[in-house]
DOBADREN-798551 format. One record per residue (C-alpha): residue in three letters; z, x, y; residue number from 1. Coordinates in nm, 2 decimals. Example, Ala and Ser with C-alpha at 12.3 -4.5 7.8 and 13.67 -1.06 7.14 Angstrom:
BEGIN
<site><r>Ala</r><up>0.78</up><east>1.23</east><north>-0.45</north><k>1</k></site>
<site><r>Ser</r><up>0.71</up><east>1.37</east><north>-0.11</north><k>2</k></site>
//
This chain:
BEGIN
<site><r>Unk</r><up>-14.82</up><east>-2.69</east><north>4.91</north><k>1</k></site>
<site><r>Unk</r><up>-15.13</up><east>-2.76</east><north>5.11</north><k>2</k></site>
<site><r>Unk</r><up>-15.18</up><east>-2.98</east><north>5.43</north><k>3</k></site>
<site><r>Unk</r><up>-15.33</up><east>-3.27</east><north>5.24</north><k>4</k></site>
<site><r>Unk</r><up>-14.98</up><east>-3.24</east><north>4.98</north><k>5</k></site>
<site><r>Unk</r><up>-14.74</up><east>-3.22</east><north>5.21</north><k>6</k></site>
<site><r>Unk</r><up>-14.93</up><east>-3.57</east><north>5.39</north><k>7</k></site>
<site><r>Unk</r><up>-14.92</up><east>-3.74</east><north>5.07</north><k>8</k></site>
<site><r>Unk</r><up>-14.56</up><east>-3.65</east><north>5.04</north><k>9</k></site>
<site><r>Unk</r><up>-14.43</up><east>-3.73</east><north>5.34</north><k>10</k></site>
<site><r>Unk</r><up>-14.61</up><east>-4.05</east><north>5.34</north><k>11</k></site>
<site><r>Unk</r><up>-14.65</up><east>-4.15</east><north>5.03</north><k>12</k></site>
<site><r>Unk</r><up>-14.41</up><east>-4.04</east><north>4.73</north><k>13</k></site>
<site><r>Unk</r><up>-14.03</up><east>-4.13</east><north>4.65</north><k>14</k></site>
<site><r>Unk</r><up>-13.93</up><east>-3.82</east><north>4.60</north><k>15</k></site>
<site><r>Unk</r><up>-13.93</up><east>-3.53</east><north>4.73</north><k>16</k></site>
<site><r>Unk</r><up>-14.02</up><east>-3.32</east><north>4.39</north><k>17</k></site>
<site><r>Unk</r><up>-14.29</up><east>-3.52</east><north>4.29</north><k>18</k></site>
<site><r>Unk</r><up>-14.61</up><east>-3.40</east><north>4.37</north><k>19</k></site>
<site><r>Unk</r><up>-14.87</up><east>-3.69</east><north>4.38</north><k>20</k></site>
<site><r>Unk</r><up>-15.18</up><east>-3.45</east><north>4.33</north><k>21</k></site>
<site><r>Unk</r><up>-15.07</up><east>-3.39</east><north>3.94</north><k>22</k></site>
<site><r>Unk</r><up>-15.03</up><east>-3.71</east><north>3.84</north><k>23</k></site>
<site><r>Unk</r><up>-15.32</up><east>-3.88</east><north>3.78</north><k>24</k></site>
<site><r>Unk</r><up>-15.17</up><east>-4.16</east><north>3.64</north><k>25</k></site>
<site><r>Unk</r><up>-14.96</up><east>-4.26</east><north>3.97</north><k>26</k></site>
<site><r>Unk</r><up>-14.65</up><east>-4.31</east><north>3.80</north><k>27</k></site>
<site><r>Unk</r><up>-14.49</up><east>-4.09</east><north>4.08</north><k>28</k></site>
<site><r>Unk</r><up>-14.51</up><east>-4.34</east><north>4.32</north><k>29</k></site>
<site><r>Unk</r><up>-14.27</up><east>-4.53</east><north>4.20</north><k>30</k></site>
<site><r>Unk</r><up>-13.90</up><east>-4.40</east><north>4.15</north><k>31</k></site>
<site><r>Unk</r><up>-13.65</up><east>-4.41</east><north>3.91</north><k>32</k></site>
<site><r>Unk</r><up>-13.51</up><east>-4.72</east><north>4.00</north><k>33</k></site>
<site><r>Unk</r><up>-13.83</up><east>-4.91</east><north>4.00</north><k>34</k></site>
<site><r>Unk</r><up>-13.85</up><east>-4.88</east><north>4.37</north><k>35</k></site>
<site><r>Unk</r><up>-14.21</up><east>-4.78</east><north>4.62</north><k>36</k></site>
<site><r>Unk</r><up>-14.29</up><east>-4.60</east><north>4.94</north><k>37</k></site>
<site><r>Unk</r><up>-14.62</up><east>-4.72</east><north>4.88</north><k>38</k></site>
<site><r>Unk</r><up>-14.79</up><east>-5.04</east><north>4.92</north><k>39</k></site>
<site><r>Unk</r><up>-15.14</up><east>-5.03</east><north>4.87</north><k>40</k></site>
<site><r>Unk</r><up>-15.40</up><east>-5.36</east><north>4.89</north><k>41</k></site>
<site><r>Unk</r><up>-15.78</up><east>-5.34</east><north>4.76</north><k>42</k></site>
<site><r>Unk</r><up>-16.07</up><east>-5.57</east><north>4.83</north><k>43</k></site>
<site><r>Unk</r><up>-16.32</up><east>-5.53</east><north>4.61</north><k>44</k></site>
<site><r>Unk</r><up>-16.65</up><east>-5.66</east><north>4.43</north><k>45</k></site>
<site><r>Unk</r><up>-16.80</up><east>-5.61</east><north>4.69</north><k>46</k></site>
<site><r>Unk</r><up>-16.67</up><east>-5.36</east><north>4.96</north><k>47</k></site>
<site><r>Unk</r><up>-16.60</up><east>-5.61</east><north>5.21</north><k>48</k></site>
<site><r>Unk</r><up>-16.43</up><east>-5.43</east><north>5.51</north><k>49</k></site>
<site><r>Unk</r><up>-16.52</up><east>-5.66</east><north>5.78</north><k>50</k></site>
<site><r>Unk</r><up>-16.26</up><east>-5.92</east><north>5.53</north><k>51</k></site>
<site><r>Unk</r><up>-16.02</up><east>-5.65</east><north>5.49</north><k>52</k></site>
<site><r>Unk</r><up>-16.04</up><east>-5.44</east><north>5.83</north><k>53</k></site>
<site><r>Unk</r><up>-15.80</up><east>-5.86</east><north>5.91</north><k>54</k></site>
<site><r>Unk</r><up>-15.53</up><east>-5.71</east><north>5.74</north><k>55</k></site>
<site><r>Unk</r><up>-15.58</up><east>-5.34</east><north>5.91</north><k>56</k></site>
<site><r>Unk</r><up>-15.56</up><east>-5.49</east><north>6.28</north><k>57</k></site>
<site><r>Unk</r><up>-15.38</up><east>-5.79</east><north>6.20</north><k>58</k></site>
<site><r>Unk</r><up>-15.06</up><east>-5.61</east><north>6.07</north><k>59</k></site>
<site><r>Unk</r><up>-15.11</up><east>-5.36</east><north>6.40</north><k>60</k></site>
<site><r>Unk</r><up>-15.18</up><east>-5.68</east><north>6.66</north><k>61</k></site>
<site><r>Unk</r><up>-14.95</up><east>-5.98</east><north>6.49</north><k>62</k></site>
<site><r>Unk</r><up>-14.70</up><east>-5.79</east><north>6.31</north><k>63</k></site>
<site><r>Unk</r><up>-14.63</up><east>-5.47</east><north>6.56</north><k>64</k></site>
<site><r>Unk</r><up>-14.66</up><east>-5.20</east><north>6.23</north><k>65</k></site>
<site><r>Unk</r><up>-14.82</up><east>-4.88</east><north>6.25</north><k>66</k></site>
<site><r>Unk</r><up>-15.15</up><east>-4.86</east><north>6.10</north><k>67</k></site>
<site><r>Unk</r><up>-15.21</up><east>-4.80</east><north>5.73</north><k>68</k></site>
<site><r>Unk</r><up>-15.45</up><east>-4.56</east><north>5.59</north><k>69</k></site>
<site><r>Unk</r><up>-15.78</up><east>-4.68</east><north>5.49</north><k>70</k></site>
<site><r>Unk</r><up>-15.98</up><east>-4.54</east><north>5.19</north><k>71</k></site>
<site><r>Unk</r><up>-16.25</up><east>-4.62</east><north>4.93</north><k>72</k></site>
<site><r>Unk</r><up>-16.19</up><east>-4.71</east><north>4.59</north><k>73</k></site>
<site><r>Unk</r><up>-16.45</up><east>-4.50</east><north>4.44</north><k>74</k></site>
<site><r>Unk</r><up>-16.57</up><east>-4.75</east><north>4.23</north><k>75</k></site>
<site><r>Unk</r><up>-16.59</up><east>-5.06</east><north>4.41</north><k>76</k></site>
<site><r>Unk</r><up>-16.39</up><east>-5.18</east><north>4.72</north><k>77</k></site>
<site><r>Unk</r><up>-16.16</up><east>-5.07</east><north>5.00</north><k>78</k></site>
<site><r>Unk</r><up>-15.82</up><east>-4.99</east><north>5.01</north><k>79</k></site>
<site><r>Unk</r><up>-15.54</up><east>-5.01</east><north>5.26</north><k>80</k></site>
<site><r>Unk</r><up>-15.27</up><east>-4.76</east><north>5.22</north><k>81</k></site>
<site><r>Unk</r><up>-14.92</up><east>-4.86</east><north>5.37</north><k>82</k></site>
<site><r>Unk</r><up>-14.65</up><east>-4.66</east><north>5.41</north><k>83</k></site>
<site><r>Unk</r><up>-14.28</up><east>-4.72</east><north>5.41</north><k>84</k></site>
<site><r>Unk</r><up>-13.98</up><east>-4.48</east><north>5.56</north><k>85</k></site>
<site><r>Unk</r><up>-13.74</up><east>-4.64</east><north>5.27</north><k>86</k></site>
<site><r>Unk</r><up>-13.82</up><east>-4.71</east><north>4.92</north><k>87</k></site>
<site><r>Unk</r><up>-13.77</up><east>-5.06</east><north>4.86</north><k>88</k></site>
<site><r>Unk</r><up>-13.84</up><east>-5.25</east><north>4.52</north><k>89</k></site>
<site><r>Unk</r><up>-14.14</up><east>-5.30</east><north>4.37</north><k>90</k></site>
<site><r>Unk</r><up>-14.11</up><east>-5.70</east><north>4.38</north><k>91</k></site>
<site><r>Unk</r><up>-14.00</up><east>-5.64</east><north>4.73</north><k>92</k></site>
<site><r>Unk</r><up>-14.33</up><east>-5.46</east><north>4.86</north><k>93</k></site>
<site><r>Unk</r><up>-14.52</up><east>-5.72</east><north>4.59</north><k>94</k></site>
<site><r>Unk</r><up>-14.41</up><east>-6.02</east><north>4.78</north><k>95</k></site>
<site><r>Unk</r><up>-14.51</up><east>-5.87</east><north>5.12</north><k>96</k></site>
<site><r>Unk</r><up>-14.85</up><east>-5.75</east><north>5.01</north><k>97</k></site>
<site><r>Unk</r><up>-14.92</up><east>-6.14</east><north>4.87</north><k>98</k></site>
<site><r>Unk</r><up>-14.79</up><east>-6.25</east><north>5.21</north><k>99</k></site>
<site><r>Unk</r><up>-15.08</up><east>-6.08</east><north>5.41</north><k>100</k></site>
<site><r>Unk</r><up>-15.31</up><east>-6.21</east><north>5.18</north><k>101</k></site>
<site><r>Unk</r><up>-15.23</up><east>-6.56</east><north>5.20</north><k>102</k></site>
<site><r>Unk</r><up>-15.20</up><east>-6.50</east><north>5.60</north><k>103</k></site>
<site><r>Unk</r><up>-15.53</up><east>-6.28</east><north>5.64</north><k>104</k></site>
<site><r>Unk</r><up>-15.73</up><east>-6.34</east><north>5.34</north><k>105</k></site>
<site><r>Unk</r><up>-15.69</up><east>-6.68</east><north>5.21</north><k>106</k></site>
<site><r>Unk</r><up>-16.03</up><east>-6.78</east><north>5.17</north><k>107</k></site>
<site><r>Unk</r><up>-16.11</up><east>-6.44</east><north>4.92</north><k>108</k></site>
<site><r>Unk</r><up>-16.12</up><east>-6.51</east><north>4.59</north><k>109</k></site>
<site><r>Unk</r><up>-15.79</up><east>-6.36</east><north>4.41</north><k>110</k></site>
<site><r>Unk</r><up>-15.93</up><east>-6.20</east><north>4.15</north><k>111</k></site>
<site><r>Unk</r><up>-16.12</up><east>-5.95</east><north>4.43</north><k>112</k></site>
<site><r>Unk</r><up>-15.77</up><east>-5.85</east><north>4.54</north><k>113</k></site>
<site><r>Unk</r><up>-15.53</up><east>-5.61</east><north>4.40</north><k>114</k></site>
<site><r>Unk</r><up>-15.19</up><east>-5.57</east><north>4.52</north><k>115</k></site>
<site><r>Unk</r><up>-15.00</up><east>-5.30</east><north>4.41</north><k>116</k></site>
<site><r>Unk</r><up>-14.73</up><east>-5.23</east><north>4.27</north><k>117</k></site>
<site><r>Unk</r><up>-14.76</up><east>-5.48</east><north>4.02</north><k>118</k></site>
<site><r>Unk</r><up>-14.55</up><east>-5.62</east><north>3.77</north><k>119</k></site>
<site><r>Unk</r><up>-14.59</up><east>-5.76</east><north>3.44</north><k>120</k></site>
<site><r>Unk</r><up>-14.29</up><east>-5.98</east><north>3.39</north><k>121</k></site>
<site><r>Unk</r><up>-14.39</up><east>-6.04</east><north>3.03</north><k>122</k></site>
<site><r>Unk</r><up>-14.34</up><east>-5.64</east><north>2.97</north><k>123</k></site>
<site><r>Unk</r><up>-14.07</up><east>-5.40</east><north>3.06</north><k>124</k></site>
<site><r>Unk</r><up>-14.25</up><east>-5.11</east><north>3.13</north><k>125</k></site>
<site><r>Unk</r><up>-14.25</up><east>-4.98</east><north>3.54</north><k>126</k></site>
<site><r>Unk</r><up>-14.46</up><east>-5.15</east><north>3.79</north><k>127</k></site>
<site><r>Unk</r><up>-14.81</up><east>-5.06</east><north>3.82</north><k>128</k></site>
<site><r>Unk</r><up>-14.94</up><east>-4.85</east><north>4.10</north><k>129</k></site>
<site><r>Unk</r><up>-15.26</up><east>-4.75</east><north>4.29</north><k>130</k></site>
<site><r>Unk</r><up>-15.44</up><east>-4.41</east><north>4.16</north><k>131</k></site>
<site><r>Unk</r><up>-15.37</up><east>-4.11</east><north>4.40</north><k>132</k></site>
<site><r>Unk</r><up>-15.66</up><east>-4.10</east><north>4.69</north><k>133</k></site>
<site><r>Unk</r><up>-15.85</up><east>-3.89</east><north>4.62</north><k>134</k></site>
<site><r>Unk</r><up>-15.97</up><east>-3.82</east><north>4.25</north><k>135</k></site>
<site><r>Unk</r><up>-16.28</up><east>-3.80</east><north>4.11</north><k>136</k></site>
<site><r>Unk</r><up>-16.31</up><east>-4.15</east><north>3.87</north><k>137</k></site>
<site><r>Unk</r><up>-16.40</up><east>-4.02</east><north>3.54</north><k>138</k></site>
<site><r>Unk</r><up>-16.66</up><east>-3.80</east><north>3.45</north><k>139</k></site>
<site><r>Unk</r><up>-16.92</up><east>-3.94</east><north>3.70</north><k>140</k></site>
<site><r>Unk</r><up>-16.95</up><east>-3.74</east><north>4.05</north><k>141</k></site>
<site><r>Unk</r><up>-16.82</up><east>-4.03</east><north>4.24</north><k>142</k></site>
<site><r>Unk</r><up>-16.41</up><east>-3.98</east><north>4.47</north><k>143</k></site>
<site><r>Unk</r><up>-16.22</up><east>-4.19</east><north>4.59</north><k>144</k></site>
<site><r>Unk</r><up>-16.13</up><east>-4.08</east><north>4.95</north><k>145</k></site>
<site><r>Unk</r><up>-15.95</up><east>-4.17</east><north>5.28</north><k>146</k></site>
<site><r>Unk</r><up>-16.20</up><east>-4.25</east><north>5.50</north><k>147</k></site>
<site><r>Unk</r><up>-16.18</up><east>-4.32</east><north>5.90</north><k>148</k></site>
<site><r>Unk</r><up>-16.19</up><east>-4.67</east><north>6.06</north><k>149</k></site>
<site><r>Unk</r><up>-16.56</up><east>-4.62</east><north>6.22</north><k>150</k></site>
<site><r>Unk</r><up>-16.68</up><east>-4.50</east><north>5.90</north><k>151</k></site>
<site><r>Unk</r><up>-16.57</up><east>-4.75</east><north>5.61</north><k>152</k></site>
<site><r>Unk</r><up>-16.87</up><east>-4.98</east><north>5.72</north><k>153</k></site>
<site><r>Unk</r><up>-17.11</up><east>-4.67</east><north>5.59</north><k>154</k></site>
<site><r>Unk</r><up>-16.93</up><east>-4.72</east><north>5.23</north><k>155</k></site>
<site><r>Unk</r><up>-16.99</up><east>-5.13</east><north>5.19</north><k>156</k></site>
<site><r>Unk</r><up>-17.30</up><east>-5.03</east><north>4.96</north><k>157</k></site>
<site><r>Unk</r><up>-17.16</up><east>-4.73</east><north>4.78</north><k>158</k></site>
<site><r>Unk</r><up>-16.75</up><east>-4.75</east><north>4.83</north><k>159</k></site>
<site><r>Unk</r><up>-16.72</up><east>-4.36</east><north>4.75</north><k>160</k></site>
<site><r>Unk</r><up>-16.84</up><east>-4.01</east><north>4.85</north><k>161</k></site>
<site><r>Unk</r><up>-17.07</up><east>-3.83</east><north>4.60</north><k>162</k></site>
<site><r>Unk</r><up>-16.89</up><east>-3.48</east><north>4.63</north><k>163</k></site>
<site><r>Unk</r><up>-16.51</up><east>-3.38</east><north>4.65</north><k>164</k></site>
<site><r>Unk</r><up>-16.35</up><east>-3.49</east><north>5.00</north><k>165</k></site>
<site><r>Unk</r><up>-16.21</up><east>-3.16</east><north>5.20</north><k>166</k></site>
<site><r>Unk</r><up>-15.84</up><east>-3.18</east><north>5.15</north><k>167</k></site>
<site><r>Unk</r><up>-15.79</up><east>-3.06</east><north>5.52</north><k>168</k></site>
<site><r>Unk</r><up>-16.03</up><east>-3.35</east><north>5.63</north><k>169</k></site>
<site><r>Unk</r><up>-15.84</up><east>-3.59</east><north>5.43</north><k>170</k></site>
<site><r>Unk</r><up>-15.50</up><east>-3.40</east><north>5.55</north><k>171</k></site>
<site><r>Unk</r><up>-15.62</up><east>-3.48</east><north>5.91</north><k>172</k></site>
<site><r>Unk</r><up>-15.70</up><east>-3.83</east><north>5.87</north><k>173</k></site>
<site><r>Unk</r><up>-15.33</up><east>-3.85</east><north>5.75</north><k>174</k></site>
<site><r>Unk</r><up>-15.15</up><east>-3.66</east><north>5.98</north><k>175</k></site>
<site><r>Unk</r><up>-15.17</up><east>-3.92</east><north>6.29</north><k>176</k></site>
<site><r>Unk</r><up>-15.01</up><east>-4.19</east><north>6.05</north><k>177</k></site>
<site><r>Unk</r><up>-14.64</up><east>-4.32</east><north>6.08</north><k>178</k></site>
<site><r>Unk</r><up>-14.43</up><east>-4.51</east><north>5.81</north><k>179</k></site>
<site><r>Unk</r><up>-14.27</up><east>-4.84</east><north>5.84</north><k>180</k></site>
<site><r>Unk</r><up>-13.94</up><east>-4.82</east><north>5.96</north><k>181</k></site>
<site><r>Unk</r><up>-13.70</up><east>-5.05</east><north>5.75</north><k>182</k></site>
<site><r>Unk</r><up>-13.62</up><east>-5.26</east><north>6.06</north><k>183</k></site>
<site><r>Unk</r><up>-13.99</up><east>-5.34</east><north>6.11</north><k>184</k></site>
<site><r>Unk</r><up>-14.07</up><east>-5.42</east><north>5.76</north><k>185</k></site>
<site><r>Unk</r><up>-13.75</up><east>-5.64</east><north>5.75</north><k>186</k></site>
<site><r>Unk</r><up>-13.89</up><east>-5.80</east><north>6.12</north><k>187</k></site>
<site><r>Unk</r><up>-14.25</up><east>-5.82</east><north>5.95</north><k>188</k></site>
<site><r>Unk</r><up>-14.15</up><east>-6.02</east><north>5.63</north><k>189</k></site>
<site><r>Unk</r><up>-13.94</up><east>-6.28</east><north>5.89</north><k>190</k></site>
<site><r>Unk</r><up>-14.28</up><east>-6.32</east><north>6.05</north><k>191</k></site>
<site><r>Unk</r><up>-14.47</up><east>-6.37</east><north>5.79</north><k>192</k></site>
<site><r>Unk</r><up>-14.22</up><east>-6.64</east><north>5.63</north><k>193</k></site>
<site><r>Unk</r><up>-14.37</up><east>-7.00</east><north>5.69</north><k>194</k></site>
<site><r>Unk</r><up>-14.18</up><east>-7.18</east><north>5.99</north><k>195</k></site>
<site><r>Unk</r><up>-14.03</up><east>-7.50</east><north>5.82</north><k>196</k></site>
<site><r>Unk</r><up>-13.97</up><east>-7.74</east><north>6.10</north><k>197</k></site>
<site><r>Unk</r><up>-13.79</up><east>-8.10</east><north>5.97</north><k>198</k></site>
<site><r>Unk</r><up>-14.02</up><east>-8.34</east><north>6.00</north><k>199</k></site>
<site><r>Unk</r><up>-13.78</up><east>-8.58</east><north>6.10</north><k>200</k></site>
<site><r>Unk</r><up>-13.73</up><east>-8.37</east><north>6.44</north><k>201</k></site>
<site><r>Unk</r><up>-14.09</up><east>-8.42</east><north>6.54</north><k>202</k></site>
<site><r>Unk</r><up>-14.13</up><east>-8.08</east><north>6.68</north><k>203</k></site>
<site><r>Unk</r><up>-14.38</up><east>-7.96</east><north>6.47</north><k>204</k></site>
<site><r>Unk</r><up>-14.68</up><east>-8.10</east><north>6.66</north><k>205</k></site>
<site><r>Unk</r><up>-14.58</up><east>-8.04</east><north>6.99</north><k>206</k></site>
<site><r>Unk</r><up>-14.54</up><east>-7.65</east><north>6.89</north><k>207</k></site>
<site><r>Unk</r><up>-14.86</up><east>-7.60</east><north>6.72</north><k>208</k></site>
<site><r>Unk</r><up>-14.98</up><east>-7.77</east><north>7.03</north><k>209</k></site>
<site><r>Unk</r><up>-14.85</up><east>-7.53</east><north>7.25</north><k>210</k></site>
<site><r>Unk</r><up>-14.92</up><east>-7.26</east><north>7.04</north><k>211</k></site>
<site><r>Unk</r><up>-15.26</up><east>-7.33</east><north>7.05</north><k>212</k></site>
<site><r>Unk</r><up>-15.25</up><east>-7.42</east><north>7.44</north><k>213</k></site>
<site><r>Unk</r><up>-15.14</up><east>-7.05</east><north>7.52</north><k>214</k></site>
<site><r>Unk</r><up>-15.40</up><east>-6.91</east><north>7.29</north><k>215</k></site>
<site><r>Unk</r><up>-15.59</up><east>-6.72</east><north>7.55</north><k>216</k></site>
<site><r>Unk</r><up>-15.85</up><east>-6.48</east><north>7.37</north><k>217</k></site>
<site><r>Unk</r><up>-15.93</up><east>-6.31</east><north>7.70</north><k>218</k></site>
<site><r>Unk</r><up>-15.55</up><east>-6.20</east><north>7.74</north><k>219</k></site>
<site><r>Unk</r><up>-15.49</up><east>-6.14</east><north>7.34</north><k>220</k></site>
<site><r>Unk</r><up>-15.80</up><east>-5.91</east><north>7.41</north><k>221</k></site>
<site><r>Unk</r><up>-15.66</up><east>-5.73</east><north>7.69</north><k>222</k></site>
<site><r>Unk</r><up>-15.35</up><east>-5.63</east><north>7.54</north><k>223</k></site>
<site><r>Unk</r><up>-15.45</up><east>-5.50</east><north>7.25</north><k>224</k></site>
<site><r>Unk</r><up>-15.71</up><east>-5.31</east><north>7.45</north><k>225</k></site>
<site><r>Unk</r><up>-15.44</up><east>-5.17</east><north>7.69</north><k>226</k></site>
<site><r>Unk</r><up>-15.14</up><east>-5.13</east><north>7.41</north><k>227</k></site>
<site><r>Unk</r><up>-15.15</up><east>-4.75</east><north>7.36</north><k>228</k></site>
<site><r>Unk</r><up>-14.95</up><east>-4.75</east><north>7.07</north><k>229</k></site>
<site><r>Unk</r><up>-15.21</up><east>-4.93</east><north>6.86</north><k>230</k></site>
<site><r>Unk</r><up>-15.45</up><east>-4.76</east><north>6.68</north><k>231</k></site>
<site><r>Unk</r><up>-15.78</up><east>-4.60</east><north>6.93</north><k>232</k></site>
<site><r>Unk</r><up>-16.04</up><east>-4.78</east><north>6.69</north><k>233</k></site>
<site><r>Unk</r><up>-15.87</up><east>-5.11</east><north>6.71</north><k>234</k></site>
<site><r>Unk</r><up>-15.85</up><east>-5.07</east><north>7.08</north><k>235</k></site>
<site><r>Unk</r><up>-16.22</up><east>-4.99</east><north>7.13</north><k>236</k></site>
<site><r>Unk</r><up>-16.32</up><east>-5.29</east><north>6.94</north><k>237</k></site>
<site><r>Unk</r><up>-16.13</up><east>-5.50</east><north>7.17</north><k>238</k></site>
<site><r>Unk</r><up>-16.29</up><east>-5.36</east><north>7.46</north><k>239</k></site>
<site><r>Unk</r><up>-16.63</up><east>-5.45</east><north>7.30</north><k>240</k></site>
<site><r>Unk</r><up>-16.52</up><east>-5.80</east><north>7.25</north><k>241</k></site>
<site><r>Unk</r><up>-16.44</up><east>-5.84</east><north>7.62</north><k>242</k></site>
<site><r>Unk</r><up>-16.75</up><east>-5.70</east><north>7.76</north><k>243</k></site>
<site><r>Unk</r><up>-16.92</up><east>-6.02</east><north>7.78</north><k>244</k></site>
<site><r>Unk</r><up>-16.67</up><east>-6.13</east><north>8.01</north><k>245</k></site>
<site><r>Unk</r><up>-16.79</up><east>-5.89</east><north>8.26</north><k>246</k></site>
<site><r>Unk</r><up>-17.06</up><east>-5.84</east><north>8.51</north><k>247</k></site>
<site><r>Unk</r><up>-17.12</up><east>-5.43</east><north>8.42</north><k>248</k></site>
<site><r>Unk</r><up>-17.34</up><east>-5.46</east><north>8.76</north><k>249</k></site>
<site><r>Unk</r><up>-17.10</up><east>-5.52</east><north>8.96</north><k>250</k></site>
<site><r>Unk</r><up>-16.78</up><east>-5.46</east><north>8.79</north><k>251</k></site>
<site><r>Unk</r><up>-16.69</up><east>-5.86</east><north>8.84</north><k>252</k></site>
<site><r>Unk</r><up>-16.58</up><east>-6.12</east><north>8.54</north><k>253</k></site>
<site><r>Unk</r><up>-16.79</up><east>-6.35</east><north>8.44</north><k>254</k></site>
<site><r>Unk</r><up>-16.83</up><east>-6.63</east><north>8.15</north><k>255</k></site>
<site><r>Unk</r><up>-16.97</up><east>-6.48</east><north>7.84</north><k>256</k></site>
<site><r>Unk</r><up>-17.34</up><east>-6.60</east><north>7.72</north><k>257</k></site>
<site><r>Unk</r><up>-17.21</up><east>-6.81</east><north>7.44</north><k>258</k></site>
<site><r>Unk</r><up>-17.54</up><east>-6.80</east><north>7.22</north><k>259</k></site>
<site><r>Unk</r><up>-17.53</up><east>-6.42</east><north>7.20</north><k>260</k></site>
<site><r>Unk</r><up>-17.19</up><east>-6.47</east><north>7.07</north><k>261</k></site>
<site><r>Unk</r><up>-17.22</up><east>-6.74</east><north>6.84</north><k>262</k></site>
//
């Protein structure tokens, strides 16, 4: 077994036996019992990571979940590759997959998103999964590939690479990842469950009010730029968003030029 197998394994596969690079047709993915370790959510026609790279900080900022693997399609569009310690069902890692849509990507069309697994409820036969990253897509020369979070804005043209990725390249972008535990997937789905406040009680202005009163993007900014156990990319991009607030001159704060943000 090579580094790049033994990553896809011990992120990835159900089973220890399995080996993800010989089956083309990703049924190993998914165990006997019609349960996943992998969730994996594509945005497509076009490539549009700056939609998609929501759900890749959002699920590291709001939801406190280590961050998934990113890859391209080779076809199309941009994946996100999640991980979980426990298999769980396939309807189980459906529902939370739909969840960070509606939350992160309501406003994309549906039929530009895949979630997988997926499940025909009219059929029988096991869920559907993602095809193992990467593989060549047909006879043409294009891969699919993991690909690293600075990068994926070079593939919103062409979402592939045009020769075989180097397994111990892909091994390496894969190595640094961690899977879901099962307490924070069972903490994640609670979050991402709708509030329902009575309206009879009245409360439910009041705490979207406050909500919003404690929204401070300046502090939100500065945590996630000084929360070392998010992801290095995510935490440089904060630090760009803040440095309007600063005076570089002289190292003081200052209001931001709101034009050259707008």
């Amino acid at each position: 077994m090579n580094r790049l197998q033994h990553e896809l394994q011990r992120l990835y596969l159900p089973q220890a036996d399995v080996r993800l690079d010989r089956d083309p047709d990703a049924e190993g993915l998914v165990d006997a019992q019609g349960r996943v370790r992998t969730m994996v959510m594509e945005l497509a026609r076009p490539a549009d990571w700056s939609a998609l790279s929501a759900v890749w900080g959002g699920v590291q900022v709001d939801l406190a979940l280590p961050a998934p693997a990113i890859a391209v399609n080779g076809i199309d569009g941009c994946q996100l590759w999640f991980s979980l310690l426990e298999p769980v069902p396939a309807s189980q890692a459906g529902a939370f997959l739909d969840a960070l849509r509606r939350r992160y990507l309501g406003d994309i069309a549906l039929f530009r998103v895949a979630m997988l697994p997926a499940s025909d409820v009219a059929s029988s036969s096991p869920p559907r999964h993602a095809r193992p990253v990467p593989a060549q897509q047909g006879d043409c020369s294009q891969w699919s590939a993991f690909v690293a979070s600075d990068l994926v804005p070079m593939f919103a043209d062409e979402p592939w690479l045009a020769v075989q990725p180097n397994p111990d390249g892909q091994a390496q972008l894969l190595a640094p990842l961690k899977s879901i535990s099962p307490a924070e997937f069972e903490l994640a789905l609670q979050r991402l469950r709708p509030a329902v406040v009575p309206a009879a009680t009245g409360l439910a202005a009041p705490a979207a009010a406050q909500a919003a009163a404690s929204l401070d993007p300046r502090r939100f900014l500065l945590d996630v730029m000084n929360n070392a156990s998010l992801d290095l990319a995510l935490r440089i991009e904060a630090a760009k968003a803040l440095l309007p607030w600063f005076d570089t001159g002289r190292g003081q704060r200052q209001e931001p030029d709101r034009d050259r943000l707008s």
